[in-house]
Residue, then its C-alpha position, 0 to 999 in steps of 0.5 A: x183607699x186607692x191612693x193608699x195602696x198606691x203608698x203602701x205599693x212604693x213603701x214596699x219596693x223599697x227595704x224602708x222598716x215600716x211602723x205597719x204590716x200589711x197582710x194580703x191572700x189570694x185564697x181564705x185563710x182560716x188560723x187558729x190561736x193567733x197570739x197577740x202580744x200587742x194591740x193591734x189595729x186592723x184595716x181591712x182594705x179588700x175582702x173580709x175579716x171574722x173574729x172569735x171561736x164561732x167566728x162571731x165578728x166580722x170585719x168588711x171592706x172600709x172597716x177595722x178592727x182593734x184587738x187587744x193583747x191576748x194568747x189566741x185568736x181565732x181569725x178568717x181572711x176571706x178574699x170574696x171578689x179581690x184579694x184579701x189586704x189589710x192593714x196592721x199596726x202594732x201599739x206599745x203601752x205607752x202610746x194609750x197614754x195620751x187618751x183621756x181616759x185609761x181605764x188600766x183595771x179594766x181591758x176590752x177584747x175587741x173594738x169594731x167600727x167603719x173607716x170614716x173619711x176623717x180616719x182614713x185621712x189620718x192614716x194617709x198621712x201616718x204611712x204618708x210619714x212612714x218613709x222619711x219620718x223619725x222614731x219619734x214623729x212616728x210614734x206621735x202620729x200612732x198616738x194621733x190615730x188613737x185619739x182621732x178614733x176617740x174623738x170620732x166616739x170609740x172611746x172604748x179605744x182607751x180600754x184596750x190595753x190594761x196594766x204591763x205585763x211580765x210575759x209581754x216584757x219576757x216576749x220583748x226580750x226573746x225577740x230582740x235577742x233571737x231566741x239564742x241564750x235567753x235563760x231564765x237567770x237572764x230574764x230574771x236579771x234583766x227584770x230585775x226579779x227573782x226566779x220565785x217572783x218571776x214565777x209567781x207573777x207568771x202564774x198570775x197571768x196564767x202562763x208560763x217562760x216555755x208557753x211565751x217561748x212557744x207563742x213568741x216563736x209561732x207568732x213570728x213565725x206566721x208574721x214571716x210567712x204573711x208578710x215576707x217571701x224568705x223560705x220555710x227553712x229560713x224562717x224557721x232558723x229566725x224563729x230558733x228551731x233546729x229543723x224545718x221539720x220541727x217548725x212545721x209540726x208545731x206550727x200545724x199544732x197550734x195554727x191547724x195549716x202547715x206554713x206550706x199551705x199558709x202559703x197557698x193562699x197567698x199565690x195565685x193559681 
């Protein structure tokens, strides 16, 4: 994994949008209901990662882990002996669609497995393209990776995302937007929906237009602080709050630390 770190290292001196996320801390970070709104793949290049409420998986070094879309996820980074890094890359619906099978009435929680030679060689040369390629090649090389994991036995890959939903569609639009003037006479008109059927399918998927607000919000909120040195005060701006203080309350509500102490753990002593 060295030489990919090597990659990820000059990607990111660089102020190229990259089609992956890498997640590091010096000390453990232990966060509560962590909304995944898509799947993601995880690496764990360095360190340890647990999964679950009792924290029942485990994620080691050369391993990773694939977790499908779901509202809170409680999750442990343990550095051990190095830093904890791993790496993150994010699905879109439409990239499941070339796997043999798809299963879309039926979606698994997790998939756990070790990072083969054959899989790591893939994701070599998928942040390799990350730099210079287009959307498109891109978005092949994401789909390439799925079936490489399929095809080395991990078909439940294939269950990892079920049927579209509305509040992944709703979380979509409140991101591209900013937070600003998403009102739910526009999500309804931007789906094409009624206000009753809007609040129908919601109820179906046991949410709501406030608790995907709240989850969108948070969620990138905490992907800021891992992933970018920007202040408090301004991440909290991107994630449509009026005050830092506000920010930090909720955010201490949901995740059970303050940004303030998610930071800690990024920075050495």
């Amino acid at each position: 994994m060295d030489d990919i770190m090597r990659l990820i290292q000059q990607h990111q001196s660089t102020d190229l949008d990259l089609p992956y996320f890498v997640y590091s801390s010096t000390y453990e970070q232990n966060i509560l209901n962590i909304p995944v709104a898509k799947p993601l793949l995880i690496f764990v290049i360095s360190g340890e990662k647990k999964i679950g409420r009792d924290l029942e998986l485990t994620c080691q070094t050369g391993s990773f882990i694939f977790l499908s879309d779901n509202p809170s996820v409680h999750m442990r980074n343990i550095p051990n002996k190095k830093k904890y890094i791993a790496i993150v890359i994010e699905f879109n619906h439409h990239d499941f669609a070339g796997l043999p099978i798809s299963h879309t009435d039926h979606k698994i929680d997790c998939l756990v497995g070790k990072t083969t030679d054959e899989i790591e060689h893939c994701l070599r040369q998928f942040i390799e393209i990350s730099a210079w390629a287009p959307q498109s090649i891109v978005s092949s090389r994401k789909k390439e990776l799925l079936l490489l994991l399929y095809h080395l036995g991990h078909q439940d890959v294939a269950l990892m995302v079920g049927r579209p939903k509305v509040s992944l569609k709703i979380h979509e639009l409140l991101i591209k937007r900013d937070f600003h003037e998403v009102t739910t006479d526009k999500i309804c008109a931007t789906l094409a929906m009624s206000e009753s059927t809007l609040r129908r399918k919601l109820k179906a998927e046991n949410t709501s237009i406030k608790e995907i607000k709240d989850r969108a919000r948070l969620g990138l909120g905490l992907h800021l602080l891992q992933t970018t040195e920007q202040s408090i005060n301004l991440i909290a701006e991107q994630c449509g709050y009026l005050s830092q203080s506000r920010f930090t309350q909720n955010f201490k509500q949901r995740f059970g630390l303050t940004p303030t102490e998610l930071r800690r753990t990024k920075r050495l002593a």
